[in-house]
C-alpha positions as CSV (number, residue, x, y, z in Angstrom):
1,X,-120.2,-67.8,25.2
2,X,-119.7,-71.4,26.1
3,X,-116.9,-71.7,23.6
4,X,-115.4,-68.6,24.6
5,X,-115.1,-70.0,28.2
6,X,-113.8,-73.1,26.8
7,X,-111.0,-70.8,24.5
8,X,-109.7,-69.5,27.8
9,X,-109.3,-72.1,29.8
10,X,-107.5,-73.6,26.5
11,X,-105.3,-71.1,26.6
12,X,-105.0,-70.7,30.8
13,X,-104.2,-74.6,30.5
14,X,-101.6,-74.1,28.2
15,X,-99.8,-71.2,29.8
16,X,-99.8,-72.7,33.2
17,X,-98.2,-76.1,31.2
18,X,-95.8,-74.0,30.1
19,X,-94.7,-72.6,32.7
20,X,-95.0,-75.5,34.5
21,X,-92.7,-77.0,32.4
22,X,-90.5,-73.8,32.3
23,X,-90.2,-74.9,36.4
24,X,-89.1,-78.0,35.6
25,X,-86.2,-77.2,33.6
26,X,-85.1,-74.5,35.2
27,X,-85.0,-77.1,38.5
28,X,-83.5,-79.9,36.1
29,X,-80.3,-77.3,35.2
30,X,-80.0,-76.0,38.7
31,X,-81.3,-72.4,37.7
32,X,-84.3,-72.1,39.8
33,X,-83.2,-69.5,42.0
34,X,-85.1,-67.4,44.3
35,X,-85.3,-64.1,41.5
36,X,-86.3,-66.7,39.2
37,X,-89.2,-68.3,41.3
38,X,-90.4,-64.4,42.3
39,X,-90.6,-63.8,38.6
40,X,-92.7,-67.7,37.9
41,X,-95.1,-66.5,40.7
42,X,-95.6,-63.6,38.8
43,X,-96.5,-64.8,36.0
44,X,-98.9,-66.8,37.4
45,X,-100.5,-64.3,39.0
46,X,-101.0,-62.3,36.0
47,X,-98.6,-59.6,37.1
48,X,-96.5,-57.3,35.4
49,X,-93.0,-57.7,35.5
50,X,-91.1,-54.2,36.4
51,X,-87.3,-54.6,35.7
52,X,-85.7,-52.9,38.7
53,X,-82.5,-51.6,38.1
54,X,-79.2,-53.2,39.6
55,X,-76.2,-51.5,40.4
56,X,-72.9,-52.9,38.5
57,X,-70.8,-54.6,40.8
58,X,-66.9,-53.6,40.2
59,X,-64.7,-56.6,39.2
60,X,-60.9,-56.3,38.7
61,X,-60.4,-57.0,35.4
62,X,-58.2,-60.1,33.7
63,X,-54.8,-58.0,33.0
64,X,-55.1,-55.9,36.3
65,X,-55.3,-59.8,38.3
66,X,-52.7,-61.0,35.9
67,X,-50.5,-58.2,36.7
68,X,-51.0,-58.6,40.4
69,X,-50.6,-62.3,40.3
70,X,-46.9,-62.3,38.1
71,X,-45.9,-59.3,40.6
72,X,-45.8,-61.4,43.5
73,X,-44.2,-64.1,42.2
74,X,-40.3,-64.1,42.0
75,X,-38.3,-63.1,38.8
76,X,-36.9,-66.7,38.7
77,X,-36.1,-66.2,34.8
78,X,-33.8,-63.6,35.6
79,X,-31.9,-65.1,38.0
80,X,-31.1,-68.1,36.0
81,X,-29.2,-68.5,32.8
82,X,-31.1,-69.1,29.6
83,X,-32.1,-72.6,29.4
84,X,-31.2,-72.5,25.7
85,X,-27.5,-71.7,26.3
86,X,-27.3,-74.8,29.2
87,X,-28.6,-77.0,26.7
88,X,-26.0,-75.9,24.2
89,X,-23.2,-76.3,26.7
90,X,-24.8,-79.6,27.9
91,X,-24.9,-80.7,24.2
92,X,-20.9,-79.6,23.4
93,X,-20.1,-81.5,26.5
94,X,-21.4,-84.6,25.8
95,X,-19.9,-84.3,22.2
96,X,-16.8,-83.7,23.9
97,X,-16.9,-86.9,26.1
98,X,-18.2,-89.3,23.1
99,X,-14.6,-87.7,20.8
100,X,-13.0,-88.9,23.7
101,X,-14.5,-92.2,23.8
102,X,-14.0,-92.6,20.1
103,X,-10.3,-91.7,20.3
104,X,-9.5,-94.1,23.2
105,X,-11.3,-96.8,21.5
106,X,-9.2,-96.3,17.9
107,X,-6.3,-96.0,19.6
108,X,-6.9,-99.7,21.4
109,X,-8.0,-101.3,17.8
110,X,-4.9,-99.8,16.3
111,X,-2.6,-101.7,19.2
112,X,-4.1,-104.7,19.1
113,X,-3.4,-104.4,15.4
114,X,0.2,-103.7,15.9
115,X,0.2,-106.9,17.9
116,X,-1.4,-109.3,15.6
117,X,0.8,-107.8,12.9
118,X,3.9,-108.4,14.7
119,X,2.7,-111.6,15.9
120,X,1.7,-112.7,12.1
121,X,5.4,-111.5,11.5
122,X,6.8,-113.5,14.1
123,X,4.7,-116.8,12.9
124,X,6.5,-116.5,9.4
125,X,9.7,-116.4,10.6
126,X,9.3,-119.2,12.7
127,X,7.7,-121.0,9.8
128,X,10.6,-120.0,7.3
129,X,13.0,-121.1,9.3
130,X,11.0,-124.4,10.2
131,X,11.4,-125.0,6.2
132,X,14.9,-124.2,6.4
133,X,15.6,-126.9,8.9
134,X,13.4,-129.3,6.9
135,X,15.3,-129.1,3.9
136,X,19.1,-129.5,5.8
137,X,21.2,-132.5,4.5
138,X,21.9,-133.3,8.1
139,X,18.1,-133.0,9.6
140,X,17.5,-136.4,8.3
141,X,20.2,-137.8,10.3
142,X,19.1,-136.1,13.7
143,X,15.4,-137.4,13.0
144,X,16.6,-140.9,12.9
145,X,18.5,-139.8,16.5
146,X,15.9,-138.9,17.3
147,X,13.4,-141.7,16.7
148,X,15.6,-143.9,18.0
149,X,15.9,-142.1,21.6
150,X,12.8,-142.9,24.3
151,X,10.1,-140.7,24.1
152,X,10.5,-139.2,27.1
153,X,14.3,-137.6,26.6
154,X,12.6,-137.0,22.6
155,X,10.3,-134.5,24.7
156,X,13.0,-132.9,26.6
157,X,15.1,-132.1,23.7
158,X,12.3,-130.1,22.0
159,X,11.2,-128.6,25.1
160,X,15.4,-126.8,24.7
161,X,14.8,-126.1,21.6
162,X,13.2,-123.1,19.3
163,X,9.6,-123.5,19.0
164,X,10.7,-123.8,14.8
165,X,13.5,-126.1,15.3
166,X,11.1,-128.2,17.4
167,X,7.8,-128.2,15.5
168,X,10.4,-129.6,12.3
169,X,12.1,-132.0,14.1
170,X,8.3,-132.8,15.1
171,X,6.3,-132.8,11.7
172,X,9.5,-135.1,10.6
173,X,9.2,-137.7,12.8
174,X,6.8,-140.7,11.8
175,X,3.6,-140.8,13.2
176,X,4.2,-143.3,16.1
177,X,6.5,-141.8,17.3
178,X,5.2,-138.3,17.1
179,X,3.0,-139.8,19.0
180,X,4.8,-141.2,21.6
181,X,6.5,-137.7,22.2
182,X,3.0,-135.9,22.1
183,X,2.2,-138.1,25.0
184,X,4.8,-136.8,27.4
185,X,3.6,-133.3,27.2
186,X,1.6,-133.6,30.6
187,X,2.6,-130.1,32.7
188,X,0.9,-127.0,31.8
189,X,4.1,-125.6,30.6
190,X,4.5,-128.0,28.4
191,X,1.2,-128.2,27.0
192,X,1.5,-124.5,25.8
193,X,4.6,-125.6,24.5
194,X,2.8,-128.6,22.5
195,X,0.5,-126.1,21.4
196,X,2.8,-123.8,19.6
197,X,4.7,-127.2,18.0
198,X,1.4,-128.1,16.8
199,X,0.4,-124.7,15.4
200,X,3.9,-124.5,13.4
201,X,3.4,-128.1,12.3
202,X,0.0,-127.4,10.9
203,X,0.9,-124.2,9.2
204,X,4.4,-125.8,8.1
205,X,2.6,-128.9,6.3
């Protein structure tokens, strides 16, 4: 008999632990409700647990709250244009403005072509005729003049003159007094006018 008494309150100890324990986690996950601690007390008391029925509570369902939910909200998609057909139009008009773009743009690199083509045109001309007026049997005589004049009136004379005729007269001269005529090119006018000489001389030689 003595282990028989000491059988059940083995198994009483281990019951209560358990449901004990059973508290604790239902307290530990927040599900320790008021049903729940009826049912516990219960147990404890060596009740029997009697399911009572419970009446289903109506809930609208998920396509009826959907439906409700899109119905009060405003057809904005059929008010505006299809977002697929802006981005089309947005696309073609920024291809539109970048042809543009492209076209302006050749259009200024073939001008400024033109120019330096006509400019490179010009340059042998002047440097053709440069040679010419190198190799006359009287531009040796006007050198000498030349040479023999101060620099000063040297300078006027080719500031008169065709940039060509000038920048050979120049390149002809010895280099003192070329010189000496460089150095009375002082006003901005005639240092552009230097310039040119000097550009014909170099190509020229």
């Amino acid at each position: 008999m003595n282990k028989l008494y000491q059988f059940l309150a083995m198994v009483c100890l281990v019951v209560t632990l358990s449901i004990a324990g059973l508290c604790l986690y239902l307290a530990a996950k927040g599900r320790l409700t008021s049903e729940n601690q009826a049912v516990l007390v219960k147990l404890l008391r060596g009740e029997r647990l009697v399911d009572t029925p419970t009446q289903p509570t109506e809930q609208p369902t998920a396509p009826k709250a959907i439906l409700a939910a899109v119905a009060d909200q405003p057809a904005e998609n059929a008010q505006e244009p299809d977002l697929w057909e802006r981005l089309l139009e947005r696309r073609q008009a920024e291809l539109r403005y970048r042809n543009d773009q492209l076209e302006i743009l050749a259009k200024l690199v073939q001008r400024e072509r033109d120019d330096l083509r006509r400019q490179r045109k010009q340059w042998a001309e002047e440097i053709e005729l440069t040679k010419k007026v190198a190799a006359d049997s009287g531009f040796q005589k006007q050198v000498k003049l030349y040479e023999a004049l101060a620099p000063k009136q040297v300078k006027d004379i080719l500031m008169n003159q065709p940039e060509a005729e000038a920048a050979g007269y120049l390149a002809a001269m010895s280099k003192q007094v070329a010189a000496d005529v460089i150095s009375k090119f002082r006003t901005a006018e005639e240092q552009q006018r230097l310039q040119n000489l000097l550009r014909l001389v170099r190509q020229t030689g």
